[in-house]
C-alpha positions as CSV (number, residue, x, y, z in Angstrom):
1,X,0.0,0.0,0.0
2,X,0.9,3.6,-0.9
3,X,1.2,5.4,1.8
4,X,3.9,8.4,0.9
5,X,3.3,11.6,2.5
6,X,4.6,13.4,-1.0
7,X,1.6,12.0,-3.1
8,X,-1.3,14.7,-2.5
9,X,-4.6,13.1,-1.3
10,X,-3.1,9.9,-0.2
11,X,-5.6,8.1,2.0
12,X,-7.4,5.7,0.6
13,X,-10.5,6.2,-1.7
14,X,-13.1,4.0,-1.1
15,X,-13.7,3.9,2.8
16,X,-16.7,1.3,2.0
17,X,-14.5,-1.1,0.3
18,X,-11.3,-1.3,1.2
19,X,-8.3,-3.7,0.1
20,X,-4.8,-3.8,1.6
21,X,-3.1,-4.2,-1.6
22,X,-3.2,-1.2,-3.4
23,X,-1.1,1.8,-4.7
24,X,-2.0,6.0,-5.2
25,X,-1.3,7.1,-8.6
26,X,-1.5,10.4,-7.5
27,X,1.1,13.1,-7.7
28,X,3.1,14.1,-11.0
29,X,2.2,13.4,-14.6
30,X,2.9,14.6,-18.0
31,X,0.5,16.3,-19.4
32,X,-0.5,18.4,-22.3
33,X,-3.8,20.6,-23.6
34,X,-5.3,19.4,-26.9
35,X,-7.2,22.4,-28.0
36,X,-7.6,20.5,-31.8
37,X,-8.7,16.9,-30.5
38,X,-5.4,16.2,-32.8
39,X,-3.2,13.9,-30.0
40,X,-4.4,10.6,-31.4
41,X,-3.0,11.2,-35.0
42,X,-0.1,12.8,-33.3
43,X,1.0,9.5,-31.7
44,X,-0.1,10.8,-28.1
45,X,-1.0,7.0,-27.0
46,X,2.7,5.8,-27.4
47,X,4.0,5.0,-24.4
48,X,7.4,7.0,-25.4
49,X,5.8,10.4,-26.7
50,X,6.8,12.8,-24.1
51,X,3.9,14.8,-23.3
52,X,4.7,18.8,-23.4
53,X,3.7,19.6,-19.8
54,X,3.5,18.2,-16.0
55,X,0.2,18.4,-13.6
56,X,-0.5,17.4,-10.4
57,X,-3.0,14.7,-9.8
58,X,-6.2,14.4,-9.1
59,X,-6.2,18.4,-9.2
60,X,-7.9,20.0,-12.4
61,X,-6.1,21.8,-14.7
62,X,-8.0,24.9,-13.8
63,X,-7.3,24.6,-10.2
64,X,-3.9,26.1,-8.5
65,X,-2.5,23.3,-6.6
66,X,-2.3,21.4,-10.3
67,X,0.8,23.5,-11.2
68,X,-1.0,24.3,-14.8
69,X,-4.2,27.2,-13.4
70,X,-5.2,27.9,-17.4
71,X,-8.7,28.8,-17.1
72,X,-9.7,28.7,-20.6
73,X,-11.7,26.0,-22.2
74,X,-10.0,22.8,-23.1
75,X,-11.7,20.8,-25.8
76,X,-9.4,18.1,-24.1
77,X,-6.4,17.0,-22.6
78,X,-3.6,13.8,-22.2
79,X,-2.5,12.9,-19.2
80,X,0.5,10.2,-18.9
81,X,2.9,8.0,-16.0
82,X,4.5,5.4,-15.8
83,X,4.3,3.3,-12.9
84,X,5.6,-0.2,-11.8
85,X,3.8,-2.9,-10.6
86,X,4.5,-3.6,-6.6
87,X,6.1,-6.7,-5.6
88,X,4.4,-9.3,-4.4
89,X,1.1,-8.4,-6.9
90,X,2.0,-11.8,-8.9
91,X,-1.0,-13.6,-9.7
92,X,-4.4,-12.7,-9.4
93,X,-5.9,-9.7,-11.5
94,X,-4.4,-5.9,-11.5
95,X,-7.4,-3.2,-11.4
96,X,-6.8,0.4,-12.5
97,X,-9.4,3.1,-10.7
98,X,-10.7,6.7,-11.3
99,X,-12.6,8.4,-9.1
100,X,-13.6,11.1,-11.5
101,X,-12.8,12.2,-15.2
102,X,-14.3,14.8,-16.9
103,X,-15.9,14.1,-18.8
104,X,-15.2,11.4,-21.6
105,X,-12.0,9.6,-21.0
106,X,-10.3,6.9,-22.4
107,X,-7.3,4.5,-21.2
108,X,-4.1,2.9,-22.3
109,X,-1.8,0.8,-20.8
110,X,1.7,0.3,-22.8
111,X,-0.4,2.1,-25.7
112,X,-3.4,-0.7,-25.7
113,X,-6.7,0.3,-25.2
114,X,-7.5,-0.4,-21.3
115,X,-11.0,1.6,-21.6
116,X,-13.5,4.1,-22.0
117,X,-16.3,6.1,-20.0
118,X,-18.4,9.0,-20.2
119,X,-19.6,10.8,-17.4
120,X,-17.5,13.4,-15.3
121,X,-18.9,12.7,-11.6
122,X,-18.8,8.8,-11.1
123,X,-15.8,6.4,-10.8
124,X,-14.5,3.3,-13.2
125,X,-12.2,1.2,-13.5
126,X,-10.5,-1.1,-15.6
127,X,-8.7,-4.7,-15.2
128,X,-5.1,-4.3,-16.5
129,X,-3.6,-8.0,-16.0
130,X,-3.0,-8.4,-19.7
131,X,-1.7,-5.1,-20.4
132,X,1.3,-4.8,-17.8
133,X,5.0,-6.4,-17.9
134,X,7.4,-6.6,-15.7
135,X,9.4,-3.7,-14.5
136,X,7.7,0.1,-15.8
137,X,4.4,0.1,-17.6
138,X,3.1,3.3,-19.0
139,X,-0.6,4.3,-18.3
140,X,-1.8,7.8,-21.1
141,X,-5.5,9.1,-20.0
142,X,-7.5,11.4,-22.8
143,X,-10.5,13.2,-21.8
144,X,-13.0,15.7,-23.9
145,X,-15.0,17.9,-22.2
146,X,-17.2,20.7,-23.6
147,X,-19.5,22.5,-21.1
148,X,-21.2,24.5,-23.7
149,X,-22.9,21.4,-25.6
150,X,-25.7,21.0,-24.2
151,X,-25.2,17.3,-24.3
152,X,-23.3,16.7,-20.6
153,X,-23.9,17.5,-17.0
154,X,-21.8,20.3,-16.0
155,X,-23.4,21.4,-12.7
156,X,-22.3,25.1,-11.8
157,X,-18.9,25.1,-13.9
158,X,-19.4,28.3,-16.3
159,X,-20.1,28.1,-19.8
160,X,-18.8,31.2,-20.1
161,X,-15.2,32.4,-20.5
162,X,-15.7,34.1,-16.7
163,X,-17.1,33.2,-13.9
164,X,-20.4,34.8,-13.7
165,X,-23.6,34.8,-11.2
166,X,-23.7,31.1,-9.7
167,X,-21.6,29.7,-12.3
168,X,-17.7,29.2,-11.7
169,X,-14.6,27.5,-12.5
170,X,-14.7,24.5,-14.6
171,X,-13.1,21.4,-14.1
172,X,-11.1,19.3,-17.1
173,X,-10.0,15.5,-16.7
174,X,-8.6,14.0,-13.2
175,X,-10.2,15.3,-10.6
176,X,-10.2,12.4,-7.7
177,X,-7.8,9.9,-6.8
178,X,-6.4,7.1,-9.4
179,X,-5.1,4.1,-8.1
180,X,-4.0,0.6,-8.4
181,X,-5.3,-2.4,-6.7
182,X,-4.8,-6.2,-6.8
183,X,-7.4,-9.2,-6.5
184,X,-6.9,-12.3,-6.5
185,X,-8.5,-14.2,-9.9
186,X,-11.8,-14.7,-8.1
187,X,-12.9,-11.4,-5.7
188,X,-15.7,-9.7,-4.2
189,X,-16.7,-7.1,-6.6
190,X,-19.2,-4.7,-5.0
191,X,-21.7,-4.5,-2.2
192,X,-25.5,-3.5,-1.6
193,X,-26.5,-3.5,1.9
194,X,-29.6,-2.4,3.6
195,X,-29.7,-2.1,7.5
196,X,-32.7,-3.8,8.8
197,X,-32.8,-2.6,12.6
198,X,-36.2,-3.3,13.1
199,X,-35.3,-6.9,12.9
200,X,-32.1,-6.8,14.1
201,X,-29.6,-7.4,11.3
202,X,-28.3,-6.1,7.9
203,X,-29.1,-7.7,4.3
204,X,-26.0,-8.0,2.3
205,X,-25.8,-8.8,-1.4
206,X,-22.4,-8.8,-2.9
207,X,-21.3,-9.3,-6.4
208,X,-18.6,-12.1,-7.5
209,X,-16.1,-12.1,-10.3
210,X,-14.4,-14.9,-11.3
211,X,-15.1,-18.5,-10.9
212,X,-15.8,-18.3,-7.5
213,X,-18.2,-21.3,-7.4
214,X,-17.9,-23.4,-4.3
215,X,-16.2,-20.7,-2.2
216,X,-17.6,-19.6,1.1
217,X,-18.5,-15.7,1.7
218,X,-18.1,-15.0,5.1
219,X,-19.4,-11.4,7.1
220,X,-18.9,-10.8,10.0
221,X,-20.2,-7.3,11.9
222,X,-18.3,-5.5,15.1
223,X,-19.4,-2.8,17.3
224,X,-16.7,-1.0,19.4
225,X,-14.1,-3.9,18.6
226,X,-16.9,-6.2,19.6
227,X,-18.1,-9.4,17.5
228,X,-21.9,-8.9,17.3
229,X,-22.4,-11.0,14.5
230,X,-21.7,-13.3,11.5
231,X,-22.8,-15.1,9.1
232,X,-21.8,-17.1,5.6
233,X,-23.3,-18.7,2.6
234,X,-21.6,-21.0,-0.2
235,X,-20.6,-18.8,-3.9
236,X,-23.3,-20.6,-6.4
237,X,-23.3,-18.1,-9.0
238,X,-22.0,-14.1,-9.9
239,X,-24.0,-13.0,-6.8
240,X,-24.1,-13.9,-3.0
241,X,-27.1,-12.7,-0.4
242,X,-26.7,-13.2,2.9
243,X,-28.1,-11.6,6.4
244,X,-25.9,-11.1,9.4
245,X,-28.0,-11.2,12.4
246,X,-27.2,-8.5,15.3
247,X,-26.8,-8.9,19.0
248,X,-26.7,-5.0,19.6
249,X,-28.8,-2.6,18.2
250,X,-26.9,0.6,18.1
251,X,-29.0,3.3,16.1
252,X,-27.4,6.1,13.5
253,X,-28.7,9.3,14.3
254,X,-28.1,12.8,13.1
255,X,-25.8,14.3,15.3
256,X,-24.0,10.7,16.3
257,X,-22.7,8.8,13.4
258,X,-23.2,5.2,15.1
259,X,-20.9,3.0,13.0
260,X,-20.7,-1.0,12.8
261,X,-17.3,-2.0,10.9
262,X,-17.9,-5.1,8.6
263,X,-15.2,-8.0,7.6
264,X,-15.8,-9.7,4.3
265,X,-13.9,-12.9,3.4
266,X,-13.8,-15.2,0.6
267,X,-12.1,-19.1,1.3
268,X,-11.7,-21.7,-0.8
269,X,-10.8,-24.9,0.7
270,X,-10.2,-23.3,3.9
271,X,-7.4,-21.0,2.6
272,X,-8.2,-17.4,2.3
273,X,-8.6,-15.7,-1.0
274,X,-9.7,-12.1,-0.8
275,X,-10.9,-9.9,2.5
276,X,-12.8,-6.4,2.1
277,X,-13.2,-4.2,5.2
278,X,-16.1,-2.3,5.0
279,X,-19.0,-0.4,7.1
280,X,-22.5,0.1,8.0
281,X,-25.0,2.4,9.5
282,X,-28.1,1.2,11.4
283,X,-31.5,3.7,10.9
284,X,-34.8,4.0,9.2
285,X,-36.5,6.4,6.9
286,X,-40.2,6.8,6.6
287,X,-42.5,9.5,5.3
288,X,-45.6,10.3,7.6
289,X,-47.9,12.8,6.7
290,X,-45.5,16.1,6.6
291,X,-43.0,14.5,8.8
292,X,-39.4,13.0,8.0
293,X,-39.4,10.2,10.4
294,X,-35.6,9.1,11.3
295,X,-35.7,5.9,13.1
296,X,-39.2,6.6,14.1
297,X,-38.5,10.3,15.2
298,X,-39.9,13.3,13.8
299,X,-36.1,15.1,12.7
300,X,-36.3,18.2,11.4
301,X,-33.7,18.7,8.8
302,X,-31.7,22.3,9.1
303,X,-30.0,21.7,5.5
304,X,-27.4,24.4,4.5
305,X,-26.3,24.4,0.6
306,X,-23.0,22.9,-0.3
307,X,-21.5,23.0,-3.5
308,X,-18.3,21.3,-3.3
309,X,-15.9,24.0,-4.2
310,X,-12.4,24.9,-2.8
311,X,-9.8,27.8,-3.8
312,X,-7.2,26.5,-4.6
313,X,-8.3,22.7,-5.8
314,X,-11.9,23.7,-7.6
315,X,-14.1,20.8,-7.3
316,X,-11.1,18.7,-5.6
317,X,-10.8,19.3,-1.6
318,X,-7.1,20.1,-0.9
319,X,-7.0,17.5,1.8
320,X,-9.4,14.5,3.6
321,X,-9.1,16.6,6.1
322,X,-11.0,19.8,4.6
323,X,-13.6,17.7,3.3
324,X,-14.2,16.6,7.4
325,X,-13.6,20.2,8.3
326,X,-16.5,21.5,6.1
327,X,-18.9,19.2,8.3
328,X,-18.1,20.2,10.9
329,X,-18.0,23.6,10.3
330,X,-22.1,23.1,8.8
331,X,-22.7,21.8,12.2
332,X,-21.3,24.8,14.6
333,X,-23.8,26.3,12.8
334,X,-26.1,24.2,14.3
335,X,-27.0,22.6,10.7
336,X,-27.2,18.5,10.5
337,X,-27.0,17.9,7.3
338,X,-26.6,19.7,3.6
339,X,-28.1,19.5,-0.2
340,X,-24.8,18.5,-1.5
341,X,-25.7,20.7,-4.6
342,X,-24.8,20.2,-8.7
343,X,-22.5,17.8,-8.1
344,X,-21.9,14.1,-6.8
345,X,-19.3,14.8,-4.2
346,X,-16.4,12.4,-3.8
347,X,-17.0,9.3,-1.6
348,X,-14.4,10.3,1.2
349,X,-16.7,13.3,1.8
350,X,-20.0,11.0,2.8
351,X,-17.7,8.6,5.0
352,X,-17.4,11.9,7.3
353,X,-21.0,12.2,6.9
354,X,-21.6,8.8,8.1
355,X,-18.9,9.3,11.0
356,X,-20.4,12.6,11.9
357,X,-23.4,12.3,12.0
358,X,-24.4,14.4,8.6
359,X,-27.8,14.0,7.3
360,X,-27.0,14.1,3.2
361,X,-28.9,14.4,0.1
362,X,-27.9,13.6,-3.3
363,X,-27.8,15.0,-6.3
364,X,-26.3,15.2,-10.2
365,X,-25.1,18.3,-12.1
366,X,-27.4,18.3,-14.3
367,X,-27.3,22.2,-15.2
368,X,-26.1,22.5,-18.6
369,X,-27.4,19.4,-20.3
370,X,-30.1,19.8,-22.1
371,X,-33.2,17.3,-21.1
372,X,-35.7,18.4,-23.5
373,X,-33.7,16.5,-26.5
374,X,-34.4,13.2,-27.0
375,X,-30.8,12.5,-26.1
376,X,-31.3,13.4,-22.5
377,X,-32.2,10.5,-21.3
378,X,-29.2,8.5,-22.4
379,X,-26.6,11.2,-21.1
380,X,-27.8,11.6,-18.1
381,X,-29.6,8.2,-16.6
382,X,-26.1,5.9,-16.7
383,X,-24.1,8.9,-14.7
384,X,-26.7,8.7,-12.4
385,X,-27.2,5.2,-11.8
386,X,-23.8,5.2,-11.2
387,X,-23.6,7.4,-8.7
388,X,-26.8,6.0,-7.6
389,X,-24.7,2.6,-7.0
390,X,-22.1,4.1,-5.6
391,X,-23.7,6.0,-2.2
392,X,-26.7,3.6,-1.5
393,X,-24.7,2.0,1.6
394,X,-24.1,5.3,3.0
395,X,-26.1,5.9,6.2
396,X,-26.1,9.3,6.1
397,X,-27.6,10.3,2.7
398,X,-31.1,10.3,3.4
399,X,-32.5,11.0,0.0
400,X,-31.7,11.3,-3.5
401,X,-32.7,14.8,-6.1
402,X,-31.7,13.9,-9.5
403,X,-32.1,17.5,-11.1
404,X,-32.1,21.1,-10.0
405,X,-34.3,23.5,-11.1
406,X,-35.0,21.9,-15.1
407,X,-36.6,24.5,-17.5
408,X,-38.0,23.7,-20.0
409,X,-38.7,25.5,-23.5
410,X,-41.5,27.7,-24.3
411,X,-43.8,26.1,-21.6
412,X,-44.0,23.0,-24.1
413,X,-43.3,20.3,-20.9
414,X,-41.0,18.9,-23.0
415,X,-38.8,17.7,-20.1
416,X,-41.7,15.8,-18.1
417,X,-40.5,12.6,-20.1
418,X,-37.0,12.8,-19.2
419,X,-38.1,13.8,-15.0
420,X,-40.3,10.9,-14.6
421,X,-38.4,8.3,-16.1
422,X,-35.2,8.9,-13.8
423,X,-37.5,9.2,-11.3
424,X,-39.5,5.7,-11.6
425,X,-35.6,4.3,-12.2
426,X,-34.1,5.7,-9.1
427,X,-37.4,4.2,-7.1
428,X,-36.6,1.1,-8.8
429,X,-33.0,1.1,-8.1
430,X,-33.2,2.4,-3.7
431,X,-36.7,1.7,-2.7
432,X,-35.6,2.7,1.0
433,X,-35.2,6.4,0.2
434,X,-37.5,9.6,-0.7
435,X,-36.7,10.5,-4.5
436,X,-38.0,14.1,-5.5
437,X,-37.7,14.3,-9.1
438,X,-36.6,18.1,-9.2
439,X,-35.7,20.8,-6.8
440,X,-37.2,23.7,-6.7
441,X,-39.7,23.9,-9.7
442,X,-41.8,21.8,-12.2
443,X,-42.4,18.6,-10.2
444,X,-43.9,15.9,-12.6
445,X,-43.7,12.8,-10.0
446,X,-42.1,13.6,-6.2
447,X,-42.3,12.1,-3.3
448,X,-41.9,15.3,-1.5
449,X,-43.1,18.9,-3.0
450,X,-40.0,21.6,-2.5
451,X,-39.6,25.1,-4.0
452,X,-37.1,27.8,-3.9
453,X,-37.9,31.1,-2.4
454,X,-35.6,33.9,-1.9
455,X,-37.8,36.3,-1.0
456,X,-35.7,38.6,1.4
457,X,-38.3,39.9,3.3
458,X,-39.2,38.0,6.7
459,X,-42.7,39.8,6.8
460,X,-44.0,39.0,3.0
461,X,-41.9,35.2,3.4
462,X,-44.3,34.2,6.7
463,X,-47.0,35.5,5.0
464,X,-46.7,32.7,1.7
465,X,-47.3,30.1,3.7
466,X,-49.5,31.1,6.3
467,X,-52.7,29.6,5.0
468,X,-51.3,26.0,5.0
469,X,-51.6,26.2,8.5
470,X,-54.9,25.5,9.1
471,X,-55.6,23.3,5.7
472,X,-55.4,26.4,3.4
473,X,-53.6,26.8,0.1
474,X,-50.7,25.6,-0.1
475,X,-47.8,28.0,-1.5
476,X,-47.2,26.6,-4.9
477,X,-44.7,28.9,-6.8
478,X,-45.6,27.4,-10.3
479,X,-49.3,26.4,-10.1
480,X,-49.8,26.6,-13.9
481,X,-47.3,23.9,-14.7
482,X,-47.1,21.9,-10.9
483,X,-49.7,20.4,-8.9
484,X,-49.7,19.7,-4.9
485,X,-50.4,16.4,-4.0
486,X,-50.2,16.5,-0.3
487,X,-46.6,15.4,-0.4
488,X,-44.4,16.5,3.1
489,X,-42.9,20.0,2.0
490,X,-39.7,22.1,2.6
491,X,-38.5,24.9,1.4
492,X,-34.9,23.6,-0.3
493,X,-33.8,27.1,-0.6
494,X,-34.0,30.1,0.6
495,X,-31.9,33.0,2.0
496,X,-28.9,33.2,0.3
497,X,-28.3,36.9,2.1
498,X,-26.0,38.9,0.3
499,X,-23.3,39.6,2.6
500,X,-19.6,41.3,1.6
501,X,-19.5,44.8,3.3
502,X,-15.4,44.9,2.4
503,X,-16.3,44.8,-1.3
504,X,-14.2,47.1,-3.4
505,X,-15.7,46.2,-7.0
506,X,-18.9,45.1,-8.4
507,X,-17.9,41.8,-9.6
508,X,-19.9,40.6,-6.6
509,X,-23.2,38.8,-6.2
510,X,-25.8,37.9,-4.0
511,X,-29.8,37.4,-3.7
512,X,-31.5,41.0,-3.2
513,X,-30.5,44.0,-1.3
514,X,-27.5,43.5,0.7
515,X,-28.5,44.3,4.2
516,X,-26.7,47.3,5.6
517,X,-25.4,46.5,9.0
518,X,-24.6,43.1,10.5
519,X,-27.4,43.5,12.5
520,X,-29.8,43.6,10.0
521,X,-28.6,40.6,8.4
522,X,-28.8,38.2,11.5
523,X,-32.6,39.9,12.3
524,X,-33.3,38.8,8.3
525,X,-32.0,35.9,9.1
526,X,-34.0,34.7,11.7
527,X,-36.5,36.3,10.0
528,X,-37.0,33.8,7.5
529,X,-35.5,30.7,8.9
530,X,-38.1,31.2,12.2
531,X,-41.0,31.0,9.7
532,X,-40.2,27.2,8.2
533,X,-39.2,26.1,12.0
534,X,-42.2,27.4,13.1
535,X,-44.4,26.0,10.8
536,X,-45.9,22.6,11.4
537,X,-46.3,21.5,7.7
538,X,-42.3,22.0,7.3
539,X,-40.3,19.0,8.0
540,X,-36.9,21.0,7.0
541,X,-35.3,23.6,5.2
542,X,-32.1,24.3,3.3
543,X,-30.5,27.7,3.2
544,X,-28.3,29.1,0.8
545,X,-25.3,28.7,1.1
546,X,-22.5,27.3,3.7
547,X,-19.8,29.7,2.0
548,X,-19.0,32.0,-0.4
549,X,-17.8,30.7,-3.4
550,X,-16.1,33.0,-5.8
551,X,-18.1,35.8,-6.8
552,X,-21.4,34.4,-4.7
553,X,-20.9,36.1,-1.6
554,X,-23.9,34.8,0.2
555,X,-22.3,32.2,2.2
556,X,-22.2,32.0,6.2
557,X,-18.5,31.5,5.9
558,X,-16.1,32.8,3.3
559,X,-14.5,30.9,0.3
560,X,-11.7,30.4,2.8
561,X,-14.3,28.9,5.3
562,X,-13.7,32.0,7.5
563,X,-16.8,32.9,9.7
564,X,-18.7,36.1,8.6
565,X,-20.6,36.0,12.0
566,X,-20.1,34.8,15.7
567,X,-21.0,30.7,15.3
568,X,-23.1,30.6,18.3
569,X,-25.7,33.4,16.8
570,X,-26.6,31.6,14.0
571,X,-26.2,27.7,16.2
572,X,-28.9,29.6,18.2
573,X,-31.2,30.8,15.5
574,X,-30.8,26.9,13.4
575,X,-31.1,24.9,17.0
576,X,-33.9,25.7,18.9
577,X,-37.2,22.8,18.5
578,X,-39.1,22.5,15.4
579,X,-43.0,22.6,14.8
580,X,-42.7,19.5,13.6
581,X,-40.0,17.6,15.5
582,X,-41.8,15.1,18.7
């Protein structure tokens, strides 16, 4: 295992699934800008070509601590290392990961195709064996990207030269962690798992490759170092279910990220043959009228907006360790948990979440793909279902949002196709979680009915939804093209208070009138958020945003996660009981 304290982002990737043999890729590679799409006929896949340029990896081109910062658009870029295969990785099968490229890549190995993918957001992987030698291999990455298509998700990376409004920086190519890893010939693949406290255990289902048949699969679940319980079944075929029955019961709740660890084993004829360390989370989630009911209890969710974005690494945290750091700073806020908005953050970012405690929902970047094509459907539904694969063991997301505020053209509904299919297919694929098909506007099919409202008046704000109160209209801010159903409701965002009183340009941007005094901020901001904790139809909110990013300047903190206001004011204003919490 790689465990150099020179390669940048060194811990290990995948906290869900983890292996002991494997090595970070991270750090310096050659790499060069292909502005004409030309490197193929240039001979860029040879293994000897000598790319123009270095980077550091798995920060984006864009970003500072990647040694390149160009800002312009890329139509697409090489990236090549070599690397040497570690010793004792004879036999068995070599696996070569991504967490992220954006946003089509492809792969070779000693210049032979390895592999392809499209999607910026999710990771892939590819198995090497017959590609590598002896001694130094060479691995050469390509990746397109065009955020001004129309035809990929780009979330909230500009498609403009600057930085404007909500839009920022873009991110090209690498932009998580690449690695190596070896299995043996036969290995556990992947995992679903559902917790099941109610009857004390946890369902398992885990993928084989390989001829595995006749093998045993062994789990076995500890709390606090403590055995608590086990169970196996016999490999028959490329899938394995099992349940692990518990002798504690220990509950994951917002606020205390409860953790069981979990020990997977493959033997055949008694000799071990792979191992996967893994974890799990024990809780419920039920809807109940307008409640959110976490393990039975009404919890009212205080969401703040997160969008993923650092200064100096873009859409790449700098270090594990900011990625934790941003939780926590959420919750001296007195927030538990976040929209993680426009993107599909990195996996390291929900293991915090499930350590801490975070309440999570997830969502794609769908902003800048257009869903009214028929092509929508096909660019955007595999992304997804990866990522919806990736996070479903992850206590702490408690709901899935595949798009954010979709428009449509001309008020033709053009897009209602394209919302209810993902949604019926996410239902399909995580029956154990509340899907809501957009945020903020045009709901075709949702489990829960959300809008945006930045109203910045606390006065005119209470007022829009006082009539619910007593079985009244409900505040629908699109009731031509969206119909209440009696769903639970929350407002996913509101606020977004402009607040930068050292601004010496106008390059700056908020929501409204920038309040004048500090003062007057914290009174609009209790303002607004009293109204949805005082309102017994709200079973949370989300405001916008946790911190500035670039020219947004409505964030609690700064871009440099520096507080704007004393902690404790706003922990006061976010903590206090709910209308709807028991």
């Amino acid at each position: 295992m790689t465990h150099s304290s020179n390669i940048p982002r060194p811990e290990y990737p995948r906290p869900q699934w983890v292996r002991s043999d494997w090595a970070n890729l991270n750090g310096q590679w050659q790499f060069e800008i292909d502005h004409g799409k030309s490197g193929k006929d240039r001979g860029l896949t040879d293994p000897g070509y000598q790319l123009s340029g270095t980077i550091t990896v798995p920060f984006c081109p864009e970003s500072k601590l990647s040694g390149v910062e160009y800002k312009d658009f890329m139509a697409a870029v090489w990236y090549k290392r070599a690397f040497t295969v570690p010793e004792g990785w004879a036999g068995g099968r070599i696996l070569l990961h991504f967490g992220a490229v954006d946003y089509a890549a492809e792969v070779w190995v000693n210049g032979t195709v390895a592999g392809s993918h499209r999607g910026g957001y999710t990771p892939f992987s590819f198995d090497i064996t017959s590609h590598v030698v002896p001694g130094s291999n060479v691995i050469t990455v390509y990746a397109e990207d065009d955020v001004r298509s129309g035809r990929q998700p780009r979330g909230k990376q500009s498609g403009l030269y600057h930085s404007h409004g909500c839009d920022y920086t873009r991110t090209t190519g690498i932009w998580q962690t690449v690695w190596l890893e070896h299995v043996p010939k036969a290995y556990m693949a992947s995992m679903k798992l559902v917790g099941d406290p109610d009857n004390a255990c946890v369902h398992l289902e885990i993928a084989v490759e390989g001829s595995a048949a006749g093998e045993r699969l062994a789990a076995s679940a500890y709390f606090d170092g403590r055995l608590v319980g086990e169970a196996g079944a016999i490999v028959s075929g490329p899938s394995v279910k099992l349940t692990v029955p518990l002798s504690e019961i220990h509950l994951w709740e917002a606020g205390n990220g409860r953790l069981y660890d979990l020990a997977l084993s493959l033997t055949d004829q008694g000799s071990p043959s792979d191992s996967v360390q893994s974890y799990f989370g024990l809780r419920t989630l039920r809807l109940d009228g307008m409640a959110f009911r976490i393990n039975g209890k009404s919890v009212f969710q205080r969401l703040v907006l997160d969008q993923g974005f650092y200064p100096d690494g873009i859409y790449t945290a700098p270090s594990d360790e900011d990625l934790r750091r941003d939780i926590e700073l959420s919750m001296e806020l007195g927030f538990n948990g976040a929209r993680l908005h426009e993107k599909i953050f990195e996996p390291r970012f929900l293991y915090w979440a499930d350590r801490l405690g975070y309440l999570v929902w997830g969502e794609h970047a769908n902003w800048g793909l257009d869903i009214t094509t028929t092509e929508a459907v096909s660019r955007f539904l595999p992304e997804w279902l990866e990522g919806v694969e990736r996070d479903f063991n992850h206590p702490a997301l408690v709901g899935w949002c595949p798009f954010n505020e979709t428009w449509d053209k001309d008020g033709t509904k053009q897009h209602n196709d394209v919302l209810r299919i993902v949604y019926e297919v996410t239902k399909r694929m995580d029956p154990t979680r509340p899907v809501i098909d957009t945020s903020g506007n045009f709901h075709v099919v949702t489990d829960i009915f959300d809008i945006h409202d930045y109203d910045q008046n606390p006065e005119t704000f209470r007022q829009k939804f006082e009539s619910m109160k007593d079985g009244g209209e409900v505040y629908n801010t699109f009731p031509n093209r969206q119909t209440y159903g009696g769903q639970p409701y929350f407002v996913s965002e509101y606020g977004g208070i402009w607040w930068n009183p050292d601004q010496r340009d106008g390059k700056a941007w908020g929501y409204g009138e920038r309040p004048a005094s500090e003062e007057e901020f914290l009174a609009r901001y209790e303002g607004l958020t009293s109204t949805l904790l005082d309102h017994p139809m709200m079973f949370g909110f989300c405001y916008t945003q946790l911190y500035d990013v670039e020219q947004e300047v409505n964030g609690l903190y700064t871009y440099e996660r520096k507080a704007k206001f004393d902690p404790e004011v706003i922990r006061r204003i976010n903590s206090r009981k709910a209308a709807i919490e028991d």
